[in-house]
C-alpha positions as protocol buffer text, in pm:
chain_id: "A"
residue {
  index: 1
  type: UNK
  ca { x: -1205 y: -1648 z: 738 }
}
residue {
  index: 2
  type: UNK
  ca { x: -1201 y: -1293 z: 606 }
}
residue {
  index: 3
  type: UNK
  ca { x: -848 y: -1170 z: 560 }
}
residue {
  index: 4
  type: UNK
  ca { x: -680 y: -881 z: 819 }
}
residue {
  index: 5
  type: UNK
  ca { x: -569 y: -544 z: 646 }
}
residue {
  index: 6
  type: UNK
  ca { x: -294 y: -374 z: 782 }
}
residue {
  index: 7
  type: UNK
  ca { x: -231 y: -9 z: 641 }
}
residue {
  index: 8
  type: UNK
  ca { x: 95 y: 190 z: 739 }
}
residue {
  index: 9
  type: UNK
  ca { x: 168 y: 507 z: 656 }
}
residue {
  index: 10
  type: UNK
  ca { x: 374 y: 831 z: 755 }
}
residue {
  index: 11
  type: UNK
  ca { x: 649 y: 1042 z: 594 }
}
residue {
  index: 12
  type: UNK
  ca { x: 987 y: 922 z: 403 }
}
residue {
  index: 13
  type: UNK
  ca { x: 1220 y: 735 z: 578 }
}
residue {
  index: 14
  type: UNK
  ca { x: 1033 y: 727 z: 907 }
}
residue {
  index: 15
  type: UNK
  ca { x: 1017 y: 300 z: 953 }
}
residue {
  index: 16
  type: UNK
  ca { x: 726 y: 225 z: 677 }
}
residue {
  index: 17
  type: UNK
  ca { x: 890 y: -59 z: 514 }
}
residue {
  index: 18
  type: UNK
  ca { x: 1057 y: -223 z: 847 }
}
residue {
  index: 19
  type: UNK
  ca { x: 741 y: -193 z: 1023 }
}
residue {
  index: 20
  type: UNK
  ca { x: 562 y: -363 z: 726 }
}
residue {
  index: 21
  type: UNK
  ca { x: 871 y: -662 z: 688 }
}
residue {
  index: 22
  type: UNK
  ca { x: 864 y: -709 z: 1098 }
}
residue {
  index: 23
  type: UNK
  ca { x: 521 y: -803 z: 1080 }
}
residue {
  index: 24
  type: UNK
  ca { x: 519 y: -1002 z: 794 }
}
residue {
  index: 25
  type: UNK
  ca { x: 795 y: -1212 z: 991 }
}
residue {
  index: 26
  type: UNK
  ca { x: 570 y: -1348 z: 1157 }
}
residue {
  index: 27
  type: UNK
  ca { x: 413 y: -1524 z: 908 }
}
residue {
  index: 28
  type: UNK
  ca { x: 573 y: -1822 z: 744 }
}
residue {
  index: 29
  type: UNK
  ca { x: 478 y: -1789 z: 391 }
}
residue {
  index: 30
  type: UNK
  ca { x: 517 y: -1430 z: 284 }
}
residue {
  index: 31
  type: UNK
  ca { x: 470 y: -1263 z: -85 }
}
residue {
  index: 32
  type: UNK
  ca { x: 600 y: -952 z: -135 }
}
residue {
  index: 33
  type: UNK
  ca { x: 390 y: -737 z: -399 }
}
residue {
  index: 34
  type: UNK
  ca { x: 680 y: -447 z: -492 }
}
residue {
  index: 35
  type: UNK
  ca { x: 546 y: -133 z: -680 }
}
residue {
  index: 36
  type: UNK
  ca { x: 882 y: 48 z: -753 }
}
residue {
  index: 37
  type: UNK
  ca { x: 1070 y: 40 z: -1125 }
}
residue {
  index: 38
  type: UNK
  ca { x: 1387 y: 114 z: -1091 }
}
residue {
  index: 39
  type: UNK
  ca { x: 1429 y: 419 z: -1378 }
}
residue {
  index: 40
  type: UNK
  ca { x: 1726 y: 567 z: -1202 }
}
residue {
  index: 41
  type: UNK
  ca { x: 2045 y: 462 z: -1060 }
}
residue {
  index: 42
  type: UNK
  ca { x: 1889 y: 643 z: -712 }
}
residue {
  index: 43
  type: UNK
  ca { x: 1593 y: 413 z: -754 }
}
residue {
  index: 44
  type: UNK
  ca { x: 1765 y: 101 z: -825 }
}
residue {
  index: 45
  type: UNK
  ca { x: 1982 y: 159 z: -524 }
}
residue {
  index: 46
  type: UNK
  ca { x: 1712 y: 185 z: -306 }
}
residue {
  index: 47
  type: UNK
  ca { x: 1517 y: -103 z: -428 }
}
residue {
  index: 48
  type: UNK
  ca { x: 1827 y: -290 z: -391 }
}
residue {
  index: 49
  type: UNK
  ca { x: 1844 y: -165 z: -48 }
}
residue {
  index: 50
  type: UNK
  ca { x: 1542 y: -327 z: 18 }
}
residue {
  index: 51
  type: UNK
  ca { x: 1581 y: -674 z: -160 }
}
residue {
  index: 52
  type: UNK
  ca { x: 1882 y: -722 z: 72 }
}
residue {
  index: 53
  type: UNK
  ca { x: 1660 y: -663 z: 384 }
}
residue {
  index: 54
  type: UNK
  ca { x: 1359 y: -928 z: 261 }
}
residue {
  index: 55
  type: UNK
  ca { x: 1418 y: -1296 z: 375 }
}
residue {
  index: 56
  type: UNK
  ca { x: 1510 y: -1510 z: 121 }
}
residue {
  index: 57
  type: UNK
  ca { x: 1222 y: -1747 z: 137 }
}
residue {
  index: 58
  type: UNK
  ca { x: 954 y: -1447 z: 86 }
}
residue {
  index: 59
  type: UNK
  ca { x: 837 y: -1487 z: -280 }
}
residue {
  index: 60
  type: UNK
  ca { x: 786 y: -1185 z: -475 }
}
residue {
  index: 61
  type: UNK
  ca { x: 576 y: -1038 z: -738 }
}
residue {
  index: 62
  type: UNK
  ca { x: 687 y: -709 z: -893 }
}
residue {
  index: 63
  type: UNK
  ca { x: 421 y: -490 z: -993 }
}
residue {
  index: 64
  type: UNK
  ca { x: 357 y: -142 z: -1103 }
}
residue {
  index: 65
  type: UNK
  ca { x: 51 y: -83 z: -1213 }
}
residue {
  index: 66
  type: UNK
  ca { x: -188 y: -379 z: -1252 }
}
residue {
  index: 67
  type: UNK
  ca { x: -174 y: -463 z: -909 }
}
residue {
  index: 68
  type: UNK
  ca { x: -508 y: -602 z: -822 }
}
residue {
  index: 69
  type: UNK
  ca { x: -469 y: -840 z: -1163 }
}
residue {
  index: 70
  type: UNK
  ca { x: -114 y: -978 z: -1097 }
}
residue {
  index: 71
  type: UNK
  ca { x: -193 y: -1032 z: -717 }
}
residue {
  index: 72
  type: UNK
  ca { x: -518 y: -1231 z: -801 }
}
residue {
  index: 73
  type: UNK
  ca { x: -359 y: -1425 z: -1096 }
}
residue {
  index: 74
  type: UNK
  ca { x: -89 y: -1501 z: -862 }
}
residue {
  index: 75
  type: UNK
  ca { x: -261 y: -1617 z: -556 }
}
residue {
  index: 76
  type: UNK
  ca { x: -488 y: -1818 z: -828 }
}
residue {
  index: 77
  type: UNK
  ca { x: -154 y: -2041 z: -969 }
}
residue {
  index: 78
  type: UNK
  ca { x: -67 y: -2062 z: -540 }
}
residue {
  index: 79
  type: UNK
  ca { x: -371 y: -2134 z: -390 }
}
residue {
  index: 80
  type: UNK
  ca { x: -341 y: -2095 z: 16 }
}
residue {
  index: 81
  type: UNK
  ca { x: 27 y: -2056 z: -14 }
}
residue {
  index: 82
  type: UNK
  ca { x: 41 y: -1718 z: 176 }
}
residue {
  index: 83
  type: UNK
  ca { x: -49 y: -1649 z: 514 }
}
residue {
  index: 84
  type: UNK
  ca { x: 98 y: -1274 z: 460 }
}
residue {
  index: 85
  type: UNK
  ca { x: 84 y: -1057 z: 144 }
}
residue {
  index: 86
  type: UNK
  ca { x: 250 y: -732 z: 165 }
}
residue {
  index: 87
  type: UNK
  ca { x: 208 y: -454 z: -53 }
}
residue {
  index: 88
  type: UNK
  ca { x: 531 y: -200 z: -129 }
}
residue {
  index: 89
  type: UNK
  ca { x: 365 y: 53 z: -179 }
}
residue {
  index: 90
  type: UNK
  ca { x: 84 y: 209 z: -288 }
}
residue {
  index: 91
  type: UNK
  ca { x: 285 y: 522 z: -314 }
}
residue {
  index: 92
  type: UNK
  ca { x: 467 y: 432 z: -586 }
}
residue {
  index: 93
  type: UNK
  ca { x: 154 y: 252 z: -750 }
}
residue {
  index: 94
  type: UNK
  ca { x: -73 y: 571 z: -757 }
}
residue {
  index: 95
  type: UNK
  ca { x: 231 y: 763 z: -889 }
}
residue {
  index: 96
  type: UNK
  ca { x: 259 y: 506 z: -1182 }
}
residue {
  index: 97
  type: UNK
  ca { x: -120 y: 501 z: -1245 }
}
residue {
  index: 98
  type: UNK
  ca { x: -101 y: 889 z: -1265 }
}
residue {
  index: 99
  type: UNK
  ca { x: 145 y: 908 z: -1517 }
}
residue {
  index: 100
  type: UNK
  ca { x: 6 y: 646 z: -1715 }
}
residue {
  index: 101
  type: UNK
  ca { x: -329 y: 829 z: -1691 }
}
residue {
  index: 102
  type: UNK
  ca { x: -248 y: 1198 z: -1684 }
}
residue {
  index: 103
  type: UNK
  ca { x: -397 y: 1294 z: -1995 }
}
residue {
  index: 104
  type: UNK
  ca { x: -687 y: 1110 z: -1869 }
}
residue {
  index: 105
  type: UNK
  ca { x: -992 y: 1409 z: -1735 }
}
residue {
  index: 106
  type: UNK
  ca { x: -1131 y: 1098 z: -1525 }
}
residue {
  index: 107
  type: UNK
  ca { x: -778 y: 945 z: -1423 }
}
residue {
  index: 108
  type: UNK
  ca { x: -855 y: 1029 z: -991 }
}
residue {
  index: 109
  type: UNK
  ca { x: -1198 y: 847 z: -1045 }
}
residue {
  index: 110
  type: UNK
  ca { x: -1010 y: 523 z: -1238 }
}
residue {
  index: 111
  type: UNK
  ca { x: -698 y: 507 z: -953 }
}
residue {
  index: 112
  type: UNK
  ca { x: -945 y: 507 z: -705 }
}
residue {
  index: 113
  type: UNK
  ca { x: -1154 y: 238 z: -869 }
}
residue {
  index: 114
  type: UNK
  ca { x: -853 y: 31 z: -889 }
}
residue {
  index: 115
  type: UNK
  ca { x: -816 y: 96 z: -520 }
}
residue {
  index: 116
  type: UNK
  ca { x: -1110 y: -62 z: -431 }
}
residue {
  index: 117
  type: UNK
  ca { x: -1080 y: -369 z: -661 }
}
residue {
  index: 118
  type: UNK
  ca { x: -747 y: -403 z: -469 }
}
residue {
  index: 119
  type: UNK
  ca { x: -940 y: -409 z: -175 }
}
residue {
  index: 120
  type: UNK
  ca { x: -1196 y: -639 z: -256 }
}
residue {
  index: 121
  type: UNK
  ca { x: -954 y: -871 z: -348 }
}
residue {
  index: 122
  type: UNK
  ca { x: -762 y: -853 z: 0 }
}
residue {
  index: 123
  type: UNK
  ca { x: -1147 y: -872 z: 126 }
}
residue {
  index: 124
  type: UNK
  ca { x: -1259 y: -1214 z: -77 }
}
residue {
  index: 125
  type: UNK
  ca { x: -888 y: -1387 z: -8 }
}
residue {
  index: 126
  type: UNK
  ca { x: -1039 y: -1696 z: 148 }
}
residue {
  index: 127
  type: UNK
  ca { x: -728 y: -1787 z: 244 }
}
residue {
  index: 128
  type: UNK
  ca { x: -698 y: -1552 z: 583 }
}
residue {
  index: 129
  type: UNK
  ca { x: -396 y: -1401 z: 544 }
}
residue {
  index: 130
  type: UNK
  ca { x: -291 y: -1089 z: 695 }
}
residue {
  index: 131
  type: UNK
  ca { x: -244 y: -804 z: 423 }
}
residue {
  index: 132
  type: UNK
  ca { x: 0 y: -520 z: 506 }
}
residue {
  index: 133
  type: UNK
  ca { x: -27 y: -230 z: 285 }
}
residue {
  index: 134
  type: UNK
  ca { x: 263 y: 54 z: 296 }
}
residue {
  index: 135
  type: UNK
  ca { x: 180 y: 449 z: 157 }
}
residue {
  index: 136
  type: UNK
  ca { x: 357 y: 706 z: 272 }
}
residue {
  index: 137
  type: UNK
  ca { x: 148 y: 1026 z: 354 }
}
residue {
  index: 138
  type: UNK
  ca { x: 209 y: 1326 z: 149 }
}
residue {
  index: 139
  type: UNK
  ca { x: -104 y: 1538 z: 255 }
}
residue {
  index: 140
  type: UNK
  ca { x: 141 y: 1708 z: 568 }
}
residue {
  index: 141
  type: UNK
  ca { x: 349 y: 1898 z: 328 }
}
residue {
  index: 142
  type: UNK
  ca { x: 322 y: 2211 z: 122 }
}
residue {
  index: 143
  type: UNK
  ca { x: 81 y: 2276 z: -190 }
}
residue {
  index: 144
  type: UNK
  ca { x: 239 y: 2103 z: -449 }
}
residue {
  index: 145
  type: UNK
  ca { x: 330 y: 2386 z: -719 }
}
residue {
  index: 146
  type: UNK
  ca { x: 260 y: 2160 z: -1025 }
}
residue {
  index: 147
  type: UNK
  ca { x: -109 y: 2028 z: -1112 }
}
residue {
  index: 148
  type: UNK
  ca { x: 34 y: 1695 z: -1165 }
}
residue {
  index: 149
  type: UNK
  ca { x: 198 y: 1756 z: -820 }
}
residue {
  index: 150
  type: UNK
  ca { x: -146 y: 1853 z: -704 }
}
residue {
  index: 151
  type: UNK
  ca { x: -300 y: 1574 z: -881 }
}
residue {
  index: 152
  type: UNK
  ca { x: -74 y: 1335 z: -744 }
}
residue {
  index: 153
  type: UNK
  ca { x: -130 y: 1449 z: -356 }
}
residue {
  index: 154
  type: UNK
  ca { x: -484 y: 1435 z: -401 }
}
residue {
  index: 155
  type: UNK
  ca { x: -541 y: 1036 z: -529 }
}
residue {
  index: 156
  type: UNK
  ca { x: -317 y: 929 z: -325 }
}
residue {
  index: 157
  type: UNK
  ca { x: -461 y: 1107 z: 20 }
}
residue {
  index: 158
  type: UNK
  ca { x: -802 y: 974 z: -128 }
}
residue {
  index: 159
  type: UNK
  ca { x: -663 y: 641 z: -198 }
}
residue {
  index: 160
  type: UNK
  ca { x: -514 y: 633 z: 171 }
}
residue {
  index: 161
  type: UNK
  ca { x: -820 y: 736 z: 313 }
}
residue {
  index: 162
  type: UNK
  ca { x: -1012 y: 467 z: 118 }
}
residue {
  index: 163
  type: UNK
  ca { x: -793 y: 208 z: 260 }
}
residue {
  index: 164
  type: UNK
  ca { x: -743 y: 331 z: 590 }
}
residue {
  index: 165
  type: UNK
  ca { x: -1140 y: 321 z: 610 }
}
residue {
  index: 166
  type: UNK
  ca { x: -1138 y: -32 z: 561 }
}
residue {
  index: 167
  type: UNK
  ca { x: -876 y: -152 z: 792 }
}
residue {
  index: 168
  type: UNK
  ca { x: -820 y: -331 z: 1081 }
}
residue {
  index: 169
  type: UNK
  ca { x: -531 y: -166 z: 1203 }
}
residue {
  index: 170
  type: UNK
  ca { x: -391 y: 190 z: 1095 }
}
residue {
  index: 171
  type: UNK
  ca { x: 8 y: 268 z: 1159 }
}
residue {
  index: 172
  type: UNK
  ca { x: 100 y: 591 z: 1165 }
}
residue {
  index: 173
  type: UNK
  ca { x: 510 y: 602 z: 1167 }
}
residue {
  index: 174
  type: UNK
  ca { x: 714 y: 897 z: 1275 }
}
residue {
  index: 175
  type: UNK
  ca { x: 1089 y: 877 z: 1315 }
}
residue {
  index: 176
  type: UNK
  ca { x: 1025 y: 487 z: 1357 }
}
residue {
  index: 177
  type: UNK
  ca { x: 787 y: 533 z: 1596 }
}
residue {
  index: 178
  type: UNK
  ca { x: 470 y: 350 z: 1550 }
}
residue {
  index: 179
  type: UNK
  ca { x: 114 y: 440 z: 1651 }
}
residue {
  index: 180
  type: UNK
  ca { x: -164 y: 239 z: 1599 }
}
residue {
  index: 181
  type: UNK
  ca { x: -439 y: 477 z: 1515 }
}
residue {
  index: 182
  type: UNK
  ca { x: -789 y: 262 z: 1546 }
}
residue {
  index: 183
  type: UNK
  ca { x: -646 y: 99 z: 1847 }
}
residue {
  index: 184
  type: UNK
  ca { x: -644 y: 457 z: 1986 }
}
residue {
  index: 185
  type: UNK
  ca { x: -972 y: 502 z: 1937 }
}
residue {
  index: 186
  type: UNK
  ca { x: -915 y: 729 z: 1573 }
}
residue {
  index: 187
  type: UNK
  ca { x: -1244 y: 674 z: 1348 }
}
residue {
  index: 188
  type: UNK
  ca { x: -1223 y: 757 z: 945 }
}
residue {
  index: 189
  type: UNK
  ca { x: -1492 y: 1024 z: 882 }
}
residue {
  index: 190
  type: UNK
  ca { x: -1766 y: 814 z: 728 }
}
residue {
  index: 191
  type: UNK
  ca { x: -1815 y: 616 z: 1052 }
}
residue {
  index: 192
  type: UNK
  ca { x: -1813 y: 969 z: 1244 }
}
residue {
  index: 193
  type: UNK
  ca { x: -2150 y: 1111 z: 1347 }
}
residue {
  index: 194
  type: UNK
  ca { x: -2221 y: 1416 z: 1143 }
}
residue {
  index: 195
  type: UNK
  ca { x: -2530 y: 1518 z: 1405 }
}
């Protein structure tokens, strides 16, 4: 049985993460893939924030920027112990890839490689479970004023559009209101015809 993806996305604080943690209630054996370091007392508040909000019987694997590895090594030592993996977010996990890469001429082409090994993995889990991935969209806002600023808009709207093209379901959240974008009949543009 092929696994389900789940991608929601949207702005800051508009319901991402409590979207993502109401649906993984209702599975019964959840890991929790979290992409955030806490280098700042504003960071580690928030990811506190969050811990509090997680059940305690979710397991979690903390992650930020060998995501595909550590997720696949996991489930490999747990076989069939999931029924829901969610991912925390892949905001946070392009911005660490970026900054690990920036120097890099090719480092867009490598985060969105790693993008789709992440995605074949959620696509070979044998195990079924539902996969809810969490981005937040950035491409709404003004032009960036840095390149890196640039850079970082630009892999992770490609990234989002790589996953959004290969999921089941699409969220869009606005001020905690959730739309569910292929239900509505939205189509990525590769499956549009171009006649």
């Amino acid at each position: 049985m092929a696994a389900e993806l789940i991608l929601i996305t949207g702005g800051a604080r508009s319901g991402k993460s409590a979207l993502a943690e109401r649906l993984a209630k209702r599975g019964e054996r959840v890991l929790f893939v979290a992409t955030a370091e806490a280098l700042d007392e504003d960071m580690a508040r928030r990811i506190a924030a969050h811990q509090l909000n997680r059940p305690k019987r979710w397991d979690t694997l903390e992650e930020p920027l060998q995501l595909a590895d550590a997720i696949r090594s996991h489930l490999e030592h747990k076989p069939r112990a999931y029924d829901t993996v969610v991912v925390d977010c892949l905001t946070m996990w392009v911005s660490n890839l970026l900054l690990e890469r920036e120097a890099d001429a090719d480092a867009e082409t490598r985060i969105i490689a790693a993008a789709r090994t992440l995605l074949d993995l959620c696509a070979s889990d044998a195990s079924g479970a539902r996969w809810i991935v969490v981005t937040n969209e950035v491409g709404l806002g003004i032009v960036p004023s840095s390149s890196l600023g640039r850079a970082y808009r630009d892999a992770l709207g490609r990234v989002n559009s790589l996953v959004a093209s290969r999921a089941d379901k699409v969220y869009l959240m606005a001020a905690g209101l959730a739309l569910e974008l292929k239900a509505l009949g939205a189509r990525h543009i590769s499956e549009m015809d171009t006649a």
